[in-house]
Structure formats: C-alpha cells, structure tokens
DSSP file (Angstrom, degrees, kcal/mol; ACC not computed):
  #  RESIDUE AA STRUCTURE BP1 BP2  ACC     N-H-->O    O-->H-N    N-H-->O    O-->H-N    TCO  KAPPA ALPHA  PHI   PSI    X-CA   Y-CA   Z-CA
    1    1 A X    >         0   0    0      0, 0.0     3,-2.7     0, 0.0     2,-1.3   0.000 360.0 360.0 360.0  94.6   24.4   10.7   -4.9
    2    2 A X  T 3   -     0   0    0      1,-0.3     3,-0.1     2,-0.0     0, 0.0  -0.066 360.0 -69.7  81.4 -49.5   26.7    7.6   -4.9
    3    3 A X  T 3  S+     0   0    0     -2,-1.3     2,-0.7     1,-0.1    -1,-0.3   0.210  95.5 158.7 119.3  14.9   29.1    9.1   -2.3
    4    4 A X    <   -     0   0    0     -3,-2.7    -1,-0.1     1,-0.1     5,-0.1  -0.644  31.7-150.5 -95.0 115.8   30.1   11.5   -4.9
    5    5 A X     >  -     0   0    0     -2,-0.7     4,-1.3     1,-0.1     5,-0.1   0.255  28.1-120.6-104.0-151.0   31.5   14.5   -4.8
    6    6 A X  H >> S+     0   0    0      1,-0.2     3,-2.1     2,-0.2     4,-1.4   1.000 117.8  55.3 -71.8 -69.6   31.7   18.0   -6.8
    7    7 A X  H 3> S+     0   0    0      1,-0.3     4,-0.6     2,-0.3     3,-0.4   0.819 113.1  42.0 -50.8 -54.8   35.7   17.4   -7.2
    8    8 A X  H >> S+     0   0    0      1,-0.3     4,-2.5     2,-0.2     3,-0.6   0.785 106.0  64.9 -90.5   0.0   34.9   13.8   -8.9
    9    9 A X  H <X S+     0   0    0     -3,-2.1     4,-2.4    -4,-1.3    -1,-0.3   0.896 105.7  43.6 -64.7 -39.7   32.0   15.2  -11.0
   10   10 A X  H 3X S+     0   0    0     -4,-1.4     4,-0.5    -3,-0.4    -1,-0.3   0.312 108.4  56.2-108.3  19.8   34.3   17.2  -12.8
   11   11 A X  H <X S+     0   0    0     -3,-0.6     4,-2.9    -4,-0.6    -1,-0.2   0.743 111.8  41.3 -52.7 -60.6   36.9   14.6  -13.3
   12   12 A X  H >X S+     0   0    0     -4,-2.5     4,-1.4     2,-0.2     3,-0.8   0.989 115.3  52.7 -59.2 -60.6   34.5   11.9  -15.0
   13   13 A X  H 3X S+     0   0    0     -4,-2.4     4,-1.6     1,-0.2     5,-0.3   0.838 108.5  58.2 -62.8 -58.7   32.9   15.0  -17.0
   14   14 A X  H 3X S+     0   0    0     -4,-0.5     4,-3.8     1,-0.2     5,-0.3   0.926 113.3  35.9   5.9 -73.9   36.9   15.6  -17.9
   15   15 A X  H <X S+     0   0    0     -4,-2.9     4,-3.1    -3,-0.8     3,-0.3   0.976 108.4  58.1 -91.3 -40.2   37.2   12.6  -19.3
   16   16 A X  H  X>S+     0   0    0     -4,-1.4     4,-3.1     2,-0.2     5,-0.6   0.823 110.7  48.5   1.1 -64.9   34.0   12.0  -21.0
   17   17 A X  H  X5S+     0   0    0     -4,-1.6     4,-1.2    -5,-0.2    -2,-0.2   0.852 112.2  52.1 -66.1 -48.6   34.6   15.1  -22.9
   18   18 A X  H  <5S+     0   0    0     -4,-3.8    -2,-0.2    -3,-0.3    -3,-0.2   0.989 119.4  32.5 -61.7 -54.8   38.1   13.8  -23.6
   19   19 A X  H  <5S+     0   0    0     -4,-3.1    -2,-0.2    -5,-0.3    -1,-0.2   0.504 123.6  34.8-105.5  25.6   37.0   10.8  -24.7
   20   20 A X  H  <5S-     0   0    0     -4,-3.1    -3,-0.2    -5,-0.1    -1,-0.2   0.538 104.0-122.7-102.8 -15.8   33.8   11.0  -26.4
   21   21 A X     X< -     0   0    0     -4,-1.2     4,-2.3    -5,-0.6     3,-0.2   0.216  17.7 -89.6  91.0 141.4   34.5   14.1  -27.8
   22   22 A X  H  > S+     0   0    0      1,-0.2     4,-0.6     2,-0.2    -1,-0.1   0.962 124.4  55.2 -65.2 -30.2   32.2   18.0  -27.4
   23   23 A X  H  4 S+     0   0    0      1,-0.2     4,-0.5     2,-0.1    -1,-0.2   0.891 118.9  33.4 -73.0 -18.4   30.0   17.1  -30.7
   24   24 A X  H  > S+     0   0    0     -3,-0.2     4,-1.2     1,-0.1     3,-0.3   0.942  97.6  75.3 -92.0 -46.9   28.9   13.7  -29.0
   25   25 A X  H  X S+     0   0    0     -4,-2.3     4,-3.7     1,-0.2     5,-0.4   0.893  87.6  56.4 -50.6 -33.8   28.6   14.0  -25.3
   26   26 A X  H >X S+     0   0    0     -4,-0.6     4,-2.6     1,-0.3     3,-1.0   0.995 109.1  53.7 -75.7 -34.1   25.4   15.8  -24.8
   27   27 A X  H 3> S+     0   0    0     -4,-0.5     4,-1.3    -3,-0.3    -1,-0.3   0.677 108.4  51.1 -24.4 -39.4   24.0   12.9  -26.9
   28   28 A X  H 3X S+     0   0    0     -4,-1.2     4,-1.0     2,-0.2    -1,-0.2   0.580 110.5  53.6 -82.7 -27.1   25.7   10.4  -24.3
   29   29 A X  H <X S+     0   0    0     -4,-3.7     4,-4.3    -3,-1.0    -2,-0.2   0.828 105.2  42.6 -55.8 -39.9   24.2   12.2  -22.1
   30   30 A X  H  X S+     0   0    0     -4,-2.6     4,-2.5    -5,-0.4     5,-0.3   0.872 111.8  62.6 -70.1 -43.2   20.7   12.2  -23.1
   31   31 A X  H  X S+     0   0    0     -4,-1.3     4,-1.9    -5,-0.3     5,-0.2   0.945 107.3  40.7 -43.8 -47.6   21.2    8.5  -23.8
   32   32 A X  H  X S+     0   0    0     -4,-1.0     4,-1.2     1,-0.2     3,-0.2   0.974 113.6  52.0 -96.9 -28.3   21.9    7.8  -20.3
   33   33 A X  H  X S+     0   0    0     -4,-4.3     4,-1.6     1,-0.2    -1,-0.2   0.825 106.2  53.2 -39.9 -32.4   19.4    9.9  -18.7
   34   34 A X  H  X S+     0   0    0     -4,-2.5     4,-1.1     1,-0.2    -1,-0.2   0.933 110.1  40.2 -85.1 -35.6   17.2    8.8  -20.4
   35   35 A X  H  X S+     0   0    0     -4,-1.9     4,-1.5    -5,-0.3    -1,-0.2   0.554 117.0  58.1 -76.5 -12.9   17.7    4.6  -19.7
   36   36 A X  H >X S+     0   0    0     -4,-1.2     4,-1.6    -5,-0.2     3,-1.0   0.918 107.3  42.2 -70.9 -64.5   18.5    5.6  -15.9
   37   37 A X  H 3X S+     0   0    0     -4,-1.6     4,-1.1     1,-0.3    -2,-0.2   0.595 108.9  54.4 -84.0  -4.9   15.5    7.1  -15.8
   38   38 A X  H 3X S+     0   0    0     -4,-1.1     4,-0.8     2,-0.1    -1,-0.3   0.878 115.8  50.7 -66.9 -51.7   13.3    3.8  -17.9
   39   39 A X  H <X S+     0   0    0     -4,-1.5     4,-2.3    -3,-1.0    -2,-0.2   0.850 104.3  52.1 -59.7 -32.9   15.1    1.6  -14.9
   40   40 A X  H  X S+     0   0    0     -4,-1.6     4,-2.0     1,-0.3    -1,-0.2   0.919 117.2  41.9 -64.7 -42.6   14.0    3.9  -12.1
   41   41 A X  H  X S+     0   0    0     -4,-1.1     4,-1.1    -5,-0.2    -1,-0.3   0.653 108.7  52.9 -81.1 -10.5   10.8    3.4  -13.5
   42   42 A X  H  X S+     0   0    0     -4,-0.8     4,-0.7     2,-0.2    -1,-0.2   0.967 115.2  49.5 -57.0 -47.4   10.9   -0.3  -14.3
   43   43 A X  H >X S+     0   0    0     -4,-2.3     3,-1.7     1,-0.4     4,-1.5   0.806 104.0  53.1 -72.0 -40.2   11.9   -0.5  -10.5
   44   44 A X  H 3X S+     0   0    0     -4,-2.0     4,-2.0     1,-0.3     3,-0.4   0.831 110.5  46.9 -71.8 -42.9    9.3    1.4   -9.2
   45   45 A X  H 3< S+     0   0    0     -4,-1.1     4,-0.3     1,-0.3    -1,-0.3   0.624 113.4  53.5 -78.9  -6.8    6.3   -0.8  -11.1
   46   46 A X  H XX S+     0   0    0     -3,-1.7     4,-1.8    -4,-0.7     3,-1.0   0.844 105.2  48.7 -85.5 -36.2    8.2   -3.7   -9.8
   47   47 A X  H 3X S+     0   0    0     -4,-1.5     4,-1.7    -3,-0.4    -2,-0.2   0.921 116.7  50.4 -92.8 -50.6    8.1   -2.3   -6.0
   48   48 A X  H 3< S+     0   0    0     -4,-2.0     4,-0.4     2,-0.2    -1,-0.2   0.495 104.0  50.4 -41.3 -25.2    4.3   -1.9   -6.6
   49   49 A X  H X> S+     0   0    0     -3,-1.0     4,-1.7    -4,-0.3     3,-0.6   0.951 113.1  49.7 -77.8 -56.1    3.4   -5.0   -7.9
   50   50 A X  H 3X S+     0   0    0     -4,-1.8     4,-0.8     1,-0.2    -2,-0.2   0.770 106.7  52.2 -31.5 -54.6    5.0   -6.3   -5.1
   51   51 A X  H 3< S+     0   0    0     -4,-1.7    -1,-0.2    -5,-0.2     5,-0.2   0.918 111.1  48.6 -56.7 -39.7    3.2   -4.0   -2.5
   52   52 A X  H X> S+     0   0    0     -3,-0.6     3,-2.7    -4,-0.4     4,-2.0   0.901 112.3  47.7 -77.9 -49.0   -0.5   -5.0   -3.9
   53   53 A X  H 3< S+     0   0    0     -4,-1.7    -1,-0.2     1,-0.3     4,-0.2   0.953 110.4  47.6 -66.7 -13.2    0.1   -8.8   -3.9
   54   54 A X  T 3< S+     0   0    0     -4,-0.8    -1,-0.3    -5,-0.3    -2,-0.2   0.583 115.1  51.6 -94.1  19.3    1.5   -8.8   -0.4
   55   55 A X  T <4 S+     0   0    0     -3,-2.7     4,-0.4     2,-0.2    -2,-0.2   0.640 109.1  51.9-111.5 -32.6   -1.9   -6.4    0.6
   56   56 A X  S  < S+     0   0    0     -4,-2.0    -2,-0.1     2,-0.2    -3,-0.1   0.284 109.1  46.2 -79.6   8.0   -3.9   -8.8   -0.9
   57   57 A X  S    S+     0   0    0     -5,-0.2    -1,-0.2    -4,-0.2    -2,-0.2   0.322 116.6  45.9-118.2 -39.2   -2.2  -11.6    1.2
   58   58 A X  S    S+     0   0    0     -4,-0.2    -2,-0.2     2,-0.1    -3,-0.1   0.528  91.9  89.8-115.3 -15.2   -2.6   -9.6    4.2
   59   59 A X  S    S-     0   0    0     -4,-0.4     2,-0.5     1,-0.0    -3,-0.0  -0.374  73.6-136.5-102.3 157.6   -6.6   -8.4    3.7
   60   60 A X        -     0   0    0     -2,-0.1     4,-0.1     2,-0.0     5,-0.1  -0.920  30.4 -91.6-148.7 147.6   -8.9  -11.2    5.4
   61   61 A X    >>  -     0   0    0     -2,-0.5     3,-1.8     1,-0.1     4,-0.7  -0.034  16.3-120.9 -92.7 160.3  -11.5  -12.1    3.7
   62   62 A X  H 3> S+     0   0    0      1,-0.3     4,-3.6     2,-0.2     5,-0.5   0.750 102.3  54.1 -54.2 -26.2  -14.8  -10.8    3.8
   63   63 A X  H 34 S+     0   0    0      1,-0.2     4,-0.3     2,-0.2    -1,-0.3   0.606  97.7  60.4 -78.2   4.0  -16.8  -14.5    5.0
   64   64 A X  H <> S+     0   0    0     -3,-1.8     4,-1.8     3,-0.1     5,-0.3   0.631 106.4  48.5-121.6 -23.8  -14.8  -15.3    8.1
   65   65 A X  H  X S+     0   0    0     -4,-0.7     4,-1.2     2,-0.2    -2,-0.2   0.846 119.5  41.5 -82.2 -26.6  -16.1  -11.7    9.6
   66   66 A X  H  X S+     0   0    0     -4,-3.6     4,-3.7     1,-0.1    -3,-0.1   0.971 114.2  54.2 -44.1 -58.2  -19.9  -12.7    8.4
   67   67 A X  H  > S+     0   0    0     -5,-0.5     4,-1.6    -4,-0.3    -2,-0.2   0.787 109.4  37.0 -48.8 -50.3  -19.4  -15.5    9.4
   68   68 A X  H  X S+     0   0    0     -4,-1.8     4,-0.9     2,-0.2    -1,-0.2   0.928 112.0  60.5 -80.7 -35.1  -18.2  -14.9   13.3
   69   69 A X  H  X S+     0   0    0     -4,-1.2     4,-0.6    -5,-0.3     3,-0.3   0.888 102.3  59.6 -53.2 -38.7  -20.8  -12.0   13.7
   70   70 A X  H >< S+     0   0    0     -4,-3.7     3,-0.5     1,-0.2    -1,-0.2   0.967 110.0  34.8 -42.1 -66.2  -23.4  -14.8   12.9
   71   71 A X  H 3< S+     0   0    0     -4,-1.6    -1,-0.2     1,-0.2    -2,-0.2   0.176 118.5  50.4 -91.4  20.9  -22.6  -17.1   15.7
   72   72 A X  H 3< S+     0   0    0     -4,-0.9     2,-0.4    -3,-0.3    -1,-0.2   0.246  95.5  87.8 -91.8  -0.4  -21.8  -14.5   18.3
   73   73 A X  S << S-     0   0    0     -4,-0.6     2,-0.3    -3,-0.5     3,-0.0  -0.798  76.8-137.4 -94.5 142.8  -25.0  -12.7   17.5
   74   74 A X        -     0   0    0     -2,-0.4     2,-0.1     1,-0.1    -2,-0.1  -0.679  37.6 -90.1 -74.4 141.4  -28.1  -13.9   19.5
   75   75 A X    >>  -     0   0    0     -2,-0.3     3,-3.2     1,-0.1     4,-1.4  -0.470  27.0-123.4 -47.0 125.2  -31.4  -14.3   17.3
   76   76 A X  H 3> S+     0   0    0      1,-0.2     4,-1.2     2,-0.2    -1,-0.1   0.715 109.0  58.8 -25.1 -41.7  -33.6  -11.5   17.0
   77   77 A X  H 34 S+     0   0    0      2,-0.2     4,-0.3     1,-0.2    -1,-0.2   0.622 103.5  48.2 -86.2 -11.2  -36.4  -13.5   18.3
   78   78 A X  H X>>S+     0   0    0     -3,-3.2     3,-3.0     2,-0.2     4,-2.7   0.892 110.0  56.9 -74.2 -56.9  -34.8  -14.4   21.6
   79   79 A X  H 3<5S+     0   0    0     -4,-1.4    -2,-0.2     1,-0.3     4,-0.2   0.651 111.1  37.3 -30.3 -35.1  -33.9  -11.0   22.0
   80   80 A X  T 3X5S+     0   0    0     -4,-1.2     4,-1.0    -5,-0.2    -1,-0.3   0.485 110.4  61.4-112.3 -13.0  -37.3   -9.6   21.8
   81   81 A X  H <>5S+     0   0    0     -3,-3.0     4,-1.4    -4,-0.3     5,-0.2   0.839 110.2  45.0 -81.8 -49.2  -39.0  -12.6   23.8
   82   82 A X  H  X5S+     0   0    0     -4,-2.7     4,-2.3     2,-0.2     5,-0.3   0.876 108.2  53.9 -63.8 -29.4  -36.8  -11.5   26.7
   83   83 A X  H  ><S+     0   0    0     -5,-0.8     4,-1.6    -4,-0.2     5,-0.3   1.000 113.0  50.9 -58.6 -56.4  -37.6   -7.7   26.3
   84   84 A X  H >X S+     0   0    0     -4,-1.0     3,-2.0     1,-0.2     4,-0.9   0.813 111.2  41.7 -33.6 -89.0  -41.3   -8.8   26.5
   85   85 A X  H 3X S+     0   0    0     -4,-1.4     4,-1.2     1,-0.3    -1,-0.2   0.498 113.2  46.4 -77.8 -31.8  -41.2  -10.7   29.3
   86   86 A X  H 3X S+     0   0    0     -4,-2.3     4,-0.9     1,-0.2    -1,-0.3   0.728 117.0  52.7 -89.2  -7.3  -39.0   -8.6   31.8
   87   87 A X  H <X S+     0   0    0     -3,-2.0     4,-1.7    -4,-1.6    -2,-0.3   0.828 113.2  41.5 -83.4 -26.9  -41.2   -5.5   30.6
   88   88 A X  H  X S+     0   0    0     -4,-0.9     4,-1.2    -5,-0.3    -2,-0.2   0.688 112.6  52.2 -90.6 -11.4  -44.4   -7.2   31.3
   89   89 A X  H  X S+     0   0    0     -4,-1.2     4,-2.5     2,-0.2     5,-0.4   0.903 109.6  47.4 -74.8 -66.0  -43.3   -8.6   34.4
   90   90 A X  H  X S+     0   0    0     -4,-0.9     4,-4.2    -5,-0.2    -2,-0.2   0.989 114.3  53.0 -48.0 -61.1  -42.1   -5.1   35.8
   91   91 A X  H  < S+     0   0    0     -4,-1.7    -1,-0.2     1,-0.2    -2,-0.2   0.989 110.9  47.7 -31.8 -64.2  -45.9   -3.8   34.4
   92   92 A X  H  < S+     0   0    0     -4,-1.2    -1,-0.2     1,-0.2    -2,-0.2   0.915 113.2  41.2 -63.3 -34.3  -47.6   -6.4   36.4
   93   93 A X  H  < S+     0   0    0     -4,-2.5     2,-0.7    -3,-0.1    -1,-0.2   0.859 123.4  36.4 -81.3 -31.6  -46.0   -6.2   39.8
   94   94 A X  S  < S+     0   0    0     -4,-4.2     2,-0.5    -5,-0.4    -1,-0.1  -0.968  78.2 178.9-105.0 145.0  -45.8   -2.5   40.1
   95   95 A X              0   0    0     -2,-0.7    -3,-0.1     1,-0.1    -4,-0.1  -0.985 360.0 360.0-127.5 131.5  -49.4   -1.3   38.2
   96   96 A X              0   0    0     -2,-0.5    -1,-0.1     0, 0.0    -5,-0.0   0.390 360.0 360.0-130.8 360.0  -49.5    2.7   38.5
C-alpha cells in the first residue's frame, strides 16, 4: 500500500488525532473513504469504456467474412454437375 509501513501508519494516525482532534476524525475518516473509494470507481468505468471501444476497433466486421466465403466457394451447381458426371462415367465403364 503506497510503500507504507505499520511504523508510518501510526505516525500519520498520531497526528491526525492531534490535529483534527478524537470527536472529528472518524468523520475524516469516513469522508475520505468514502471519495477514495468514488475515484476507484470513477477509474474503473473509465478503464472499461476504454476496453469496449478498443474491442470494437479490433472486431472485423461481419461482411468482409460473407463476403470472402462467397468468392472462394464454388457454385452449388458446378459441384453437383461434376459429382454427376464422374459417377456416371464410373457406372458406365465398369456395369456390374
């Protein structure tokens, strides 16, 4: 946490106490827990916004993979004119 240790925790709380006084501090405490912990969460929706718009940068989009599966795919109709012919060819030469 910070680089801080036990020894300097109870220095700052030392002096805190001296100079906010015992009726006040746990108030100065809640105060700053509570706006640490509003930033942590600012940060976090910031580090998220961040994450979707670079995912949405990064996704590729759906028409350039139609699109190449189209002209690498042969038409059905070739496909099924050469299946004929090299089965009916095989039929005719050997007849069993």
């Amino acid at each position: 946490m910070f680089g801080i240790g036990v020894q300097e925790l109870i220095i700052i709380a030392i002096i805190a106490l001296l100079i906010v006084g015992p009726k006040k501090l746990p108030d100065l405490a809640k105060t700053l827990g509570k706006g640490f912990r509003d930033f942590k969460n600012a940060t976090e929706g910031v580090g998220e916004d961040l994450k979707d718009a670079l995912k949405e940068e990064e996704e590729p989009k759906a028409d350039d993979g139609l699109k190449d599966s189209l002209l690498l795919k042969k038409p059905d109709t070739e496909e099924a004119k050469n299946e004929a012919s090299g089965d009916d060819a095989g039929k005719k030469q050997n007849p069993t």
